[in-house]
mmCIF file as Biopython writes it, N, C-alpha, C and O atoms, coordinates in Angstrom:
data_model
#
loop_
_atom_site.group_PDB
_atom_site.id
_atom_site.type_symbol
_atom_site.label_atom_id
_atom_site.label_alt_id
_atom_site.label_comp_id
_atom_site.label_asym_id
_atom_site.label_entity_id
_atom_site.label_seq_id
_atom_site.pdbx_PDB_ins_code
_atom_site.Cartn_x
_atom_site.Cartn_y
_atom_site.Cartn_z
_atom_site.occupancy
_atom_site.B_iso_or_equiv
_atom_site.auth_seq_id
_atom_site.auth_asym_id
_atom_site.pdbx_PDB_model_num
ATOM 1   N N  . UNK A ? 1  ? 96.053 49.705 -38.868 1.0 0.0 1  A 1 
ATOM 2   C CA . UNK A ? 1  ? 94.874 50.509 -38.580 1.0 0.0 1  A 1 
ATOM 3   C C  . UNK A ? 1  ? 93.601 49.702 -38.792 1.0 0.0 1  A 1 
ATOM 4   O O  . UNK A ? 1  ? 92.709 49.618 -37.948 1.0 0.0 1  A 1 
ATOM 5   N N  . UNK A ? 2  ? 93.583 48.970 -40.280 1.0 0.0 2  A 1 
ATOM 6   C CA . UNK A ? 2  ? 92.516 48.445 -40.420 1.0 0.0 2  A 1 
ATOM 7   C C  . UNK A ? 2  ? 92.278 46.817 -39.019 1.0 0.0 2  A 1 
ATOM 8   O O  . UNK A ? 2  ? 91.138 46.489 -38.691 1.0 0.0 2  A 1 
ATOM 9   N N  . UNK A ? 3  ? 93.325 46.196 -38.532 1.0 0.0 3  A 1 
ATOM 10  C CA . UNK A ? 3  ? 93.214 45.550 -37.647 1.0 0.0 3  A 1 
ATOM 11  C C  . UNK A ? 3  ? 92.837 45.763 -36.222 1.0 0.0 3  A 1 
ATOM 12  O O  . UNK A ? 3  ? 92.298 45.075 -35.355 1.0 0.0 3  A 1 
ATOM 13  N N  . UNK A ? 4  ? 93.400 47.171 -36.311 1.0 0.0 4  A 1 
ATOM 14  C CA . UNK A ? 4  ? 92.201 47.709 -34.756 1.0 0.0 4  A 1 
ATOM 15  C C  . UNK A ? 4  ? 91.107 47.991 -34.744 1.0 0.0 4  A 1 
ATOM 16  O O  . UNK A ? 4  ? 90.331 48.003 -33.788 1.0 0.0 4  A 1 
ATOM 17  N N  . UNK A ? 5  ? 90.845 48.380 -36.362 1.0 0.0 5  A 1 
ATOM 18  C CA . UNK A ? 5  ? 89.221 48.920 -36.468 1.0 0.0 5  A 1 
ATOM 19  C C  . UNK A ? 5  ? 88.360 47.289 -36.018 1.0 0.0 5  A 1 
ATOM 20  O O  . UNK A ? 5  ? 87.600 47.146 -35.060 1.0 0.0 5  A 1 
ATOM 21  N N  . UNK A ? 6  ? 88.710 46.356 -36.887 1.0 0.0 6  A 1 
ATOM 22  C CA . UNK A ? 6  ? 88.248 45.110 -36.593 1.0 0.0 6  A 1 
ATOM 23  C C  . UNK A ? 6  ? 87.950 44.435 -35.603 1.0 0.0 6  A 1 
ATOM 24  O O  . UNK A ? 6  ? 86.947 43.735 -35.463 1.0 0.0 6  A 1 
ATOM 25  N N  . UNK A ? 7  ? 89.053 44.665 -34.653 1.0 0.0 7  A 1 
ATOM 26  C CA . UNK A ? 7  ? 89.364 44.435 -33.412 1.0 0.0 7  A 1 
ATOM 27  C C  . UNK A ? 7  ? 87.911 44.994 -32.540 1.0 0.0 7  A 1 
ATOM 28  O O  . UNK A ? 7  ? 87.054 44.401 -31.885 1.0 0.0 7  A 1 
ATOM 29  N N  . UNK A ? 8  ? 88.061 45.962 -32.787 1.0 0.0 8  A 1 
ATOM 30  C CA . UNK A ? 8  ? 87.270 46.843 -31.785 1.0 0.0 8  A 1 
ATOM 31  C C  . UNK A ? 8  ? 85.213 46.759 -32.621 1.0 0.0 8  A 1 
ATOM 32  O O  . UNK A ? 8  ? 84.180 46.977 -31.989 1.0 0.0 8  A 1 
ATOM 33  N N  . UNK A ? 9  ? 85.345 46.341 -34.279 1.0 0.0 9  A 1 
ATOM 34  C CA . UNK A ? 9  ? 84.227 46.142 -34.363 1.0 0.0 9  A 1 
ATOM 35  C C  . UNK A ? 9  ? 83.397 44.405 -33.599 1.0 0.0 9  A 1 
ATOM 36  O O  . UNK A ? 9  ? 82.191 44.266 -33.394 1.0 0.0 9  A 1 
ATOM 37  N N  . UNK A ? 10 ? 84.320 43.494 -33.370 1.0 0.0 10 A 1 
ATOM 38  C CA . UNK A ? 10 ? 84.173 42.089 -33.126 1.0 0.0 10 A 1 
ATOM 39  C C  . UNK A ? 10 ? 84.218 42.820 -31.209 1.0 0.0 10 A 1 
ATOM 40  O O  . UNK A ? 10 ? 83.376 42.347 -30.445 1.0 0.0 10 A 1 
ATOM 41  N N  . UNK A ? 11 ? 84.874 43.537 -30.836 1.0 0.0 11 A 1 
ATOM 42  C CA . UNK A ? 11 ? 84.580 43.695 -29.506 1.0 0.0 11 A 1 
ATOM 43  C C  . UNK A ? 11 ? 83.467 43.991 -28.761 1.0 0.0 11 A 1 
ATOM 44  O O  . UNK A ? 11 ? 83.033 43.645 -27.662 1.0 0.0 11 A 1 
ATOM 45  N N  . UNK A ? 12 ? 83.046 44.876 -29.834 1.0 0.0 12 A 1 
ATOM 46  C CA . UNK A ? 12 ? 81.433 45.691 -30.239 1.0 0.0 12 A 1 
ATOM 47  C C  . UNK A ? 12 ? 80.491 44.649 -29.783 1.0 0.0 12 A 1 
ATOM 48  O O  . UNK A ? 12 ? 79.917 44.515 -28.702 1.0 0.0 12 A 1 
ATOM 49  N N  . UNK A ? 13 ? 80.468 43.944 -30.861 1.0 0.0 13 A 1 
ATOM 50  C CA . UNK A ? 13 ? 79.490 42.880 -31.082 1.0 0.0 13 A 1 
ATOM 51  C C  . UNK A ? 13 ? 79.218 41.835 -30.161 1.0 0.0 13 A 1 
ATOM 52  O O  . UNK A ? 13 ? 78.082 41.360 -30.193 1.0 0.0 13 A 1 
ATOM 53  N N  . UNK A ? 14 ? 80.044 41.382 -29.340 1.0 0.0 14 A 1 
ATOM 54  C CA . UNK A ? 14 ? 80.715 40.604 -28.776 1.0 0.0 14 A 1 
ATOM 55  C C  . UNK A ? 14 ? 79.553 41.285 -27.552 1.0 0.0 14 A 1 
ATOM 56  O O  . UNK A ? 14 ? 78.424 40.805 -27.452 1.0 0.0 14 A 1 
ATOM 57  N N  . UNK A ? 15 ? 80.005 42.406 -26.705 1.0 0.0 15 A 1 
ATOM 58  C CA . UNK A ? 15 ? 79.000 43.505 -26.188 1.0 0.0 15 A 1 
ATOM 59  C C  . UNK A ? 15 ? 77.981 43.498 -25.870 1.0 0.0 15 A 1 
ATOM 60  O O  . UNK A ? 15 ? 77.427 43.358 -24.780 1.0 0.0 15 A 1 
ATOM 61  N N  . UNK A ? 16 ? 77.505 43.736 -27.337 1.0 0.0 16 A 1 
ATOM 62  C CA . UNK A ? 16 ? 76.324 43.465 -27.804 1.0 0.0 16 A 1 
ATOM 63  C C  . UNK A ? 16 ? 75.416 42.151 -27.589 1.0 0.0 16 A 1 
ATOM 64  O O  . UNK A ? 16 ? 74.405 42.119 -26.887 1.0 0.0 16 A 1 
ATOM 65  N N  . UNK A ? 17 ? 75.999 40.988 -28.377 1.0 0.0 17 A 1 
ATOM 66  C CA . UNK A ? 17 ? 75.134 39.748 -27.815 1.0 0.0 17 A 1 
ATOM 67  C C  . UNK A ? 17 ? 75.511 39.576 -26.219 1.0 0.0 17 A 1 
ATOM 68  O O  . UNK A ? 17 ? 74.545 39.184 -25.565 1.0 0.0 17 A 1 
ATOM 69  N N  . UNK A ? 18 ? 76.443 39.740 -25.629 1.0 0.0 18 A 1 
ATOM 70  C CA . UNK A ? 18 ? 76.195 39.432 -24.212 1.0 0.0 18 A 1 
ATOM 71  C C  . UNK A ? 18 ? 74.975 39.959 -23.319 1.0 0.0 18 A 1 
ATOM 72  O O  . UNK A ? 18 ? 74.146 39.421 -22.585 1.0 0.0 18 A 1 
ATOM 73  N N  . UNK A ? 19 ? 75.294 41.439 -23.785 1.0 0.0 19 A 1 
ATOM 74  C CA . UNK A ? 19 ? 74.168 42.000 -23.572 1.0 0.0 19 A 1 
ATOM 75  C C  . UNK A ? 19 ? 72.420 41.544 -23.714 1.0 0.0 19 A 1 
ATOM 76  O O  . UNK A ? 19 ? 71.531 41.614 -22.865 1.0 0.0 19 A 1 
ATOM 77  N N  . UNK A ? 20 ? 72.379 41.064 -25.139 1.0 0.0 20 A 1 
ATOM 78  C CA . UNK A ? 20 ? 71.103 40.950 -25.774 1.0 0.0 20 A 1 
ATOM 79  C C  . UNK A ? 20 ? 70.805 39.642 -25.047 1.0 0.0 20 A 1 
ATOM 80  O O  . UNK A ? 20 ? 69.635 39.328 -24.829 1.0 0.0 20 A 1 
ATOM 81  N N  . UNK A ? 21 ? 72.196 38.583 -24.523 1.0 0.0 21 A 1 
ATOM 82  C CA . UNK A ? 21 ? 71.791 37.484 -23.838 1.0 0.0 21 A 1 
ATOM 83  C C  . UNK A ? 21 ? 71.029 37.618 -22.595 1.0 0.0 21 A 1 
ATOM 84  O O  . UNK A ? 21 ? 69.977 37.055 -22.293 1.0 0.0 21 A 1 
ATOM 85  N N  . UNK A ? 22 ? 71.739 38.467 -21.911 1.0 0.0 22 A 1 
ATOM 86  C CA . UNK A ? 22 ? 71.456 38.598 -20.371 1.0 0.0 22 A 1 
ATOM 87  C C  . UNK A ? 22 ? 70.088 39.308 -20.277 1.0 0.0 22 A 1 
ATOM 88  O O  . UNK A ? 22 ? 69.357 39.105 -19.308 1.0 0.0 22 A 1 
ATOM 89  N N  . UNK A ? 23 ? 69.809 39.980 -21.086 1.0 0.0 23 A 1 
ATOM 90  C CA . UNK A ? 23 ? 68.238 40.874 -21.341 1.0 0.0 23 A 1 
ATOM 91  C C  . UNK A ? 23 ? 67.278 39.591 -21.677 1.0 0.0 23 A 1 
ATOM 92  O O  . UNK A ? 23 ? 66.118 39.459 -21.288 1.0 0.0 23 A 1 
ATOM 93  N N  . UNK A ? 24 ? 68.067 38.617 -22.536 1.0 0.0 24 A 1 
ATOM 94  C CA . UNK A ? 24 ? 66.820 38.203 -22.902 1.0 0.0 24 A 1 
ATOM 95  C C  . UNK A ? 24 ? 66.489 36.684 -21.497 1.0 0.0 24 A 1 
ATOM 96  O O  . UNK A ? 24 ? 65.373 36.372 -21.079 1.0 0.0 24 A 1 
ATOM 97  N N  . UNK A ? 25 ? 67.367 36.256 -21.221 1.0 0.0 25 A 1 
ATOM 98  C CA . UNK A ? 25 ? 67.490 36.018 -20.083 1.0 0.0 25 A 1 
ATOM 99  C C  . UNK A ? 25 ? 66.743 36.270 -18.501 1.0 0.0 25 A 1 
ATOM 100 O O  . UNK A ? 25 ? 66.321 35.486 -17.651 1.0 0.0 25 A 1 
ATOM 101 N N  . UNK A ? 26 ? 66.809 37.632 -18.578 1.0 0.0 26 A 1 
ATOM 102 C CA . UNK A ? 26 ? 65.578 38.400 -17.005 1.0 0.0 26 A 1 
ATOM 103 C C  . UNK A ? 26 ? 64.590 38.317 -17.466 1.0 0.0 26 A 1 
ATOM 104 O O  . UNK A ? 26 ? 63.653 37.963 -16.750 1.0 0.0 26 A 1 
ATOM 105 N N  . UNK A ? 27 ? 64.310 38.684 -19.231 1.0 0.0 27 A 1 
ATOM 106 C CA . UNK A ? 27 ? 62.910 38.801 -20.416 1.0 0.0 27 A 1 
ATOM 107 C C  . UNK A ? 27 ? 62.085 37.437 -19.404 1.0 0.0 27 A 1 
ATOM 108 O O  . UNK A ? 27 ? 60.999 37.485 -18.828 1.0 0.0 27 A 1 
ATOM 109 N N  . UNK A ? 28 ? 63.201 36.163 -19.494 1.0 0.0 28 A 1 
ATOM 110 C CA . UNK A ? 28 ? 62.183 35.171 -19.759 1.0 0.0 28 A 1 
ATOM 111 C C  . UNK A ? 28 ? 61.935 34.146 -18.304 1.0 0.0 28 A 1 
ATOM 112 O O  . UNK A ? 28 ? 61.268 33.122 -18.154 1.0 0.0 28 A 1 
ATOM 113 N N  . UNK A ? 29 ? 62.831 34.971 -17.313 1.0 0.0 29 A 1 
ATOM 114 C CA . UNK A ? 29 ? 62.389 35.131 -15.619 1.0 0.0 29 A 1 
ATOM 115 C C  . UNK A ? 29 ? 61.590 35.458 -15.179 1.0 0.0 29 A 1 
ATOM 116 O O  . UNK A ? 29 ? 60.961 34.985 -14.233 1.0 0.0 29 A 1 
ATOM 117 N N  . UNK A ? 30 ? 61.333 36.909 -16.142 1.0 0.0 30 A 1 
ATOM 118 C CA . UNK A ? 30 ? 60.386 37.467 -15.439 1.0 0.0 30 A 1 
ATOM 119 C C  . UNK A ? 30 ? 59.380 37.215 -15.959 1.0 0.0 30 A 1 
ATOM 120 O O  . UNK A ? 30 ? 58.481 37.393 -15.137 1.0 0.0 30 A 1 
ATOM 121 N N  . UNK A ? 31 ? 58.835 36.749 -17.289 1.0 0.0 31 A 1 
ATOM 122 C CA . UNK A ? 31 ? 57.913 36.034 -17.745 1.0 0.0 31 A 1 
ATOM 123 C C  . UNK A ? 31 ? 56.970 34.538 -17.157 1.0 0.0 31 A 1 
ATOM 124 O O  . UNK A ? 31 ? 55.794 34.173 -17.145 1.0 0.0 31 A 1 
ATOM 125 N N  . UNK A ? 32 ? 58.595 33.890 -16.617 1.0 0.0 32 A 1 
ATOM 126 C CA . UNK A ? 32 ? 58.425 32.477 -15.874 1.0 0.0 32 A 1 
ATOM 127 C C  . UNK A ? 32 ? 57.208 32.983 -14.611 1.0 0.0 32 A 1 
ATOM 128 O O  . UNK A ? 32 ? 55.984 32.860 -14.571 1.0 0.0 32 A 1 
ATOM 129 N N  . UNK A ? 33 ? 58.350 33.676 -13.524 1.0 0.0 33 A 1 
ATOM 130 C CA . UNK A ? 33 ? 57.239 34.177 -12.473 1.0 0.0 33 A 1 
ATOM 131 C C  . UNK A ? 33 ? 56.307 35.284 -12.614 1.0 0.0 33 A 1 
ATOM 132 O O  . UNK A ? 33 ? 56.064 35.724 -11.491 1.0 0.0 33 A 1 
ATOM 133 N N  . UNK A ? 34 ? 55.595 36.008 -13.647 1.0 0.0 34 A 1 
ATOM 134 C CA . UNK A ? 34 ? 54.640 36.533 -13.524 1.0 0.0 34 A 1 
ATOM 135 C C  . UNK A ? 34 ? 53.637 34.824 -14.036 1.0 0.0 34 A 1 
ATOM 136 O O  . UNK A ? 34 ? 52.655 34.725 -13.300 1.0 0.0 34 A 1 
ATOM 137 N N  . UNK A ? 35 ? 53.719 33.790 -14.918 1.0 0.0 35 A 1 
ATOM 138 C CA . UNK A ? 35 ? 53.038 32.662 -15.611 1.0 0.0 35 A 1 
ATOM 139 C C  . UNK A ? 35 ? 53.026 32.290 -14.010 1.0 0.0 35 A 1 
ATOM 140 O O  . UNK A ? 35 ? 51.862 32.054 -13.688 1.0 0.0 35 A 1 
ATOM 141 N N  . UNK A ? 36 ? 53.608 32.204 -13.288 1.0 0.0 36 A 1 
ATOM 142 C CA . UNK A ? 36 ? 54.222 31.047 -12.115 1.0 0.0 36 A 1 
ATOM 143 C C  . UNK A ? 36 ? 52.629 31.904 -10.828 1.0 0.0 36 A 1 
ATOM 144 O O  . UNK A ? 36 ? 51.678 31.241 -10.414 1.0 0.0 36 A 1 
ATOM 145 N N  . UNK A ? 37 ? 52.876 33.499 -10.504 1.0 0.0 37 A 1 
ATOM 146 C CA . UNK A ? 37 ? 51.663 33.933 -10.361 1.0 0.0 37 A 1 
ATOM 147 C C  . UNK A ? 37 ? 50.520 33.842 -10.205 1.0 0.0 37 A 1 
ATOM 148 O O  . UNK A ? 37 ? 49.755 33.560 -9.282  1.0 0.0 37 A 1 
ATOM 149 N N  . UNK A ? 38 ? 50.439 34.220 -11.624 1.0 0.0 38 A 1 
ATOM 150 C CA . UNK A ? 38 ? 48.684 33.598 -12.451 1.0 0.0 38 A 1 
ATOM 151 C C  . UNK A ? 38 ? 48.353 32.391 -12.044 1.0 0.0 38 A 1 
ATOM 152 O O  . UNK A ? 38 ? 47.159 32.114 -11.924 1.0 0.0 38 A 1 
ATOM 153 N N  . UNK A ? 39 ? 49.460 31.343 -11.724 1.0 0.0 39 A 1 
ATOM 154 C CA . UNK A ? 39 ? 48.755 30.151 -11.728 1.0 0.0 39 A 1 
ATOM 155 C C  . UNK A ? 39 ? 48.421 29.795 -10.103 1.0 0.0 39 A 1 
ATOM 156 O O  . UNK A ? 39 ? 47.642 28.981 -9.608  1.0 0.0 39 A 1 
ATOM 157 N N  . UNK A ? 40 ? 49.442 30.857 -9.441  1.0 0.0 40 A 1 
ATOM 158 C CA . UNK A ? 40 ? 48.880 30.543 -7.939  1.0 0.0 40 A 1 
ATOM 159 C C  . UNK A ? 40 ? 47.427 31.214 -8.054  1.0 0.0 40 A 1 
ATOM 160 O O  . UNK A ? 40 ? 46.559 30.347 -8.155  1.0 0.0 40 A 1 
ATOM 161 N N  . UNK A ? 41 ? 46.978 32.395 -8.064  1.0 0.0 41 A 1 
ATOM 162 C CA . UNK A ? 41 ? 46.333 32.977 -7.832  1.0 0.0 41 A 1 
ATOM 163 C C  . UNK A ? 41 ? 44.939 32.194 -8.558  1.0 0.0 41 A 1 
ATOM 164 O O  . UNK A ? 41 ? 43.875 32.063 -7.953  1.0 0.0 41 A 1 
ATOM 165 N N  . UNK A ? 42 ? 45.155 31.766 -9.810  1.0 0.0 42 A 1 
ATOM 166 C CA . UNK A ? 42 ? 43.723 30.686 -10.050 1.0 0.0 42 A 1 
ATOM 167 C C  . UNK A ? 42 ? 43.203 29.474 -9.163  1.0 0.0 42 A 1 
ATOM 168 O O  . UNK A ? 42 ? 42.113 29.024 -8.811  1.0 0.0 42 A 1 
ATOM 169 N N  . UNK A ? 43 ? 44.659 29.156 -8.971  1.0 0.0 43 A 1 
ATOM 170 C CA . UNK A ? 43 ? 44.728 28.233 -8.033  1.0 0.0 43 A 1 
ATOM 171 C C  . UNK A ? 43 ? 43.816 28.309 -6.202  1.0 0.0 43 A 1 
ATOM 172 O O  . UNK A ? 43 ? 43.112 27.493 -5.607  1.0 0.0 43 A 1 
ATOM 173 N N  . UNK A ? 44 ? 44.422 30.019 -5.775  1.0 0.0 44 A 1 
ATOM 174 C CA . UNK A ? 44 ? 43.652 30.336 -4.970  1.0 0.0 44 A 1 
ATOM 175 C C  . UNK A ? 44 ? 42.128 30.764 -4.988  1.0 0.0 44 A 1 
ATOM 176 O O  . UNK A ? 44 ? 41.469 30.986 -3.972  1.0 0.0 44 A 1 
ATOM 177 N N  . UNK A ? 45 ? 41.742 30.833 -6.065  1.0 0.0 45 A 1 
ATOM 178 C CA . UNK A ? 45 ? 40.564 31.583 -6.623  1.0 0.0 45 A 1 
ATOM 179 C C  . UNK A ? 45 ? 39.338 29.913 -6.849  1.0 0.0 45 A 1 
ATOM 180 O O  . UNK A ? 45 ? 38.256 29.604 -6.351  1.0 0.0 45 A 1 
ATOM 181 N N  . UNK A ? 46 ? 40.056 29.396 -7.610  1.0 0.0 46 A 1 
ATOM 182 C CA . UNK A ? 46 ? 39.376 27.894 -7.731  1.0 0.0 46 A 1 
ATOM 183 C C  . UNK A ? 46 ? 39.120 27.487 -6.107  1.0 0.0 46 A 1 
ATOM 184 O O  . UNK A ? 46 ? 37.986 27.020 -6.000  1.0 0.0 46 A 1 
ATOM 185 N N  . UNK A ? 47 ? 39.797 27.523 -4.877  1.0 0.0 47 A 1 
ATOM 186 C CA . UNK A ? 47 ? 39.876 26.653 -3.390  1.0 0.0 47 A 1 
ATOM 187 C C  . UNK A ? 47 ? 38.845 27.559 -3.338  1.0 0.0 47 A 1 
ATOM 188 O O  . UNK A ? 47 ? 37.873 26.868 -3.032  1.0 0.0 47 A 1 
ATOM 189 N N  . UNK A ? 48 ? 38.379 29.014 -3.489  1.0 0.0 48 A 1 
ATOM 190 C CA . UNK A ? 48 ? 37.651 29.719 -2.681  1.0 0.0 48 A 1 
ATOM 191 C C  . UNK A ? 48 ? 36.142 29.414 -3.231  1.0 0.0 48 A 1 
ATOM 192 O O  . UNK A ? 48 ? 35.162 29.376 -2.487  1.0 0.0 48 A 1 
ATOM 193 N N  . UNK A ? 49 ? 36.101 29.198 -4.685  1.0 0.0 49 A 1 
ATOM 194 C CA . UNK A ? 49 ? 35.201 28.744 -4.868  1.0 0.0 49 A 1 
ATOM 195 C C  . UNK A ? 49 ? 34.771 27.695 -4.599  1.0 0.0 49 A 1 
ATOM 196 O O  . UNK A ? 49 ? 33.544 27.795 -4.633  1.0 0.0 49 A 1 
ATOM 197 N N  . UNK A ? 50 ? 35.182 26.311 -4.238  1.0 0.0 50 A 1 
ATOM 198 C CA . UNK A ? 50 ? 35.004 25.358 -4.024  1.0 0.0 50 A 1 
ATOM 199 C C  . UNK A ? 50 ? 34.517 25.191 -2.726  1.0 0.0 50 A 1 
ATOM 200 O O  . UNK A ? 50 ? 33.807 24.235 -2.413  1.0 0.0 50 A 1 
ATOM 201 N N  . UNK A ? 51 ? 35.006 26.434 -1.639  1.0 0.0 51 A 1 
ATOM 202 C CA . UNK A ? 51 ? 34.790 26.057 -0.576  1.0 0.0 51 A 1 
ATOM 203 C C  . UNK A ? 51 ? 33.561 27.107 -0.341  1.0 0.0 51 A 1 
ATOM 204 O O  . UNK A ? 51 ? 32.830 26.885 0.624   1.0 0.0 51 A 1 
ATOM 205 N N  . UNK A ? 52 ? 33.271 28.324 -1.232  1.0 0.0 52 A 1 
ATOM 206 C CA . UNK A ? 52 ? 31.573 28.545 -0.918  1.0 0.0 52 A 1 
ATOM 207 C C  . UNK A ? 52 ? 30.478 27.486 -1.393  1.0 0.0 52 A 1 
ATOM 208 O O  . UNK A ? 52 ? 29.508 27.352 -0.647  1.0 0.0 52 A 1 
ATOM 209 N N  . UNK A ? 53 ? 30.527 26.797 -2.443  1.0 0.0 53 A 1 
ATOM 210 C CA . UNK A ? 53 ? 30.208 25.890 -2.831  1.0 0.0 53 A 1 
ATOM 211 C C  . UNK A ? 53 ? 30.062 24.765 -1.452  1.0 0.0 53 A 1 
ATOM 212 O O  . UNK A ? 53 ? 29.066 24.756 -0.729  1.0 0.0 53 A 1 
ATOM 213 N N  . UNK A ? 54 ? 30.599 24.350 -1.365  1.0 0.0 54 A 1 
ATOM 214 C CA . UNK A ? 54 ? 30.385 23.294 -0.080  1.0 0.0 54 A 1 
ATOM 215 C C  . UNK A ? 54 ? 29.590 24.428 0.859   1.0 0.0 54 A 1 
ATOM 216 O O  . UNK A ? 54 ? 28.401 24.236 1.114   1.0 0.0 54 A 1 
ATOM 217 N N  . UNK A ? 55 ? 30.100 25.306 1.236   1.0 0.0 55 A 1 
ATOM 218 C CA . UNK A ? 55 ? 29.090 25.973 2.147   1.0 0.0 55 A 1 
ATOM 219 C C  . UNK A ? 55 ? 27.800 25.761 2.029   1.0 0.0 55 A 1 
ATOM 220 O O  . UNK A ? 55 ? 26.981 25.184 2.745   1.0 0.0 55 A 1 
ATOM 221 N N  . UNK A ? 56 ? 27.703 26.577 0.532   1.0 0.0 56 A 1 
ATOM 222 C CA . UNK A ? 56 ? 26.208 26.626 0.006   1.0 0.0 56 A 1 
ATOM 223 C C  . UNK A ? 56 ? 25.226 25.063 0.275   1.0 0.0 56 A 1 
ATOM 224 O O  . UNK A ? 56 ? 24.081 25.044 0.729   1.0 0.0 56 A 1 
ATOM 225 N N  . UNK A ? 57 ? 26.020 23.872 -0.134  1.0 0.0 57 A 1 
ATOM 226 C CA . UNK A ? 57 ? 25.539 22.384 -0.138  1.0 0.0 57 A 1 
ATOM 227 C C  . UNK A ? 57 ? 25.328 22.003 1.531   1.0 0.0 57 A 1 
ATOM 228 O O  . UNK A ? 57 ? 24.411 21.209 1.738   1.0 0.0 57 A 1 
ATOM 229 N N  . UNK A ? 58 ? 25.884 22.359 2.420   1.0 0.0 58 A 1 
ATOM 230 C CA . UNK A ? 58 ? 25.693 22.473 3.666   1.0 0.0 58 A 1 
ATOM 231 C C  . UNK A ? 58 ? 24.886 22.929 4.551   1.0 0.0 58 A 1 
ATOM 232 O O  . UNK A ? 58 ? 24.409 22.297 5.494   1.0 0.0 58 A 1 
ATOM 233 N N  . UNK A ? 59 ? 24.678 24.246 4.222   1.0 0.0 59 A 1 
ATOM 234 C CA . UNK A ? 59 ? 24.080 25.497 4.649   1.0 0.0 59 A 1 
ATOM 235 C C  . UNK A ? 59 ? 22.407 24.740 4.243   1.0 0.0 59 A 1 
ATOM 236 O O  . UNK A ? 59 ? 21.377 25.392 4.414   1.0 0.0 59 A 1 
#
C-alpha cells in the first residue's frame, strides 16, 4: 500500500515539474517576442524621426 502511495506521489510531482517546465517555457517566448516587438517598433519610430528631420534640414 505504502508503495503505491509513493508511486503515485513521485508521479504527482513528476506532473507537476513538467508542467511548471513547459509554462515556464511559453513564460519566456512570450516574453522573448513581446522584448523582440518593442525593439522593432523603436526601431520604426527612430527611421521616422530621422526622416522628418532630414525633411525639416531640406525643406
Amino acid at each position: 500500500m505504502n508503495i503505491r502511495v509513493l508511486e503515485q506521489l513521485e508521479s504527482q510531482q513528476r506532473y507537476i515539474e513538467e508542467r511548471m517546465e513547459e509554462r515556464d517555457s511559453l513564460l519566456m517566448q512570450s516574453i522573448r517576442e513581446t522584448q523582440e516587438t518593442k525593439k522593432l517598433l523603436l526601431e520604426a519610430e527612430e527611421k521616422q524621426k530621422r526622416k522628418g528631420i532630414f525633411r525639416f534640414l531640406k525643406g
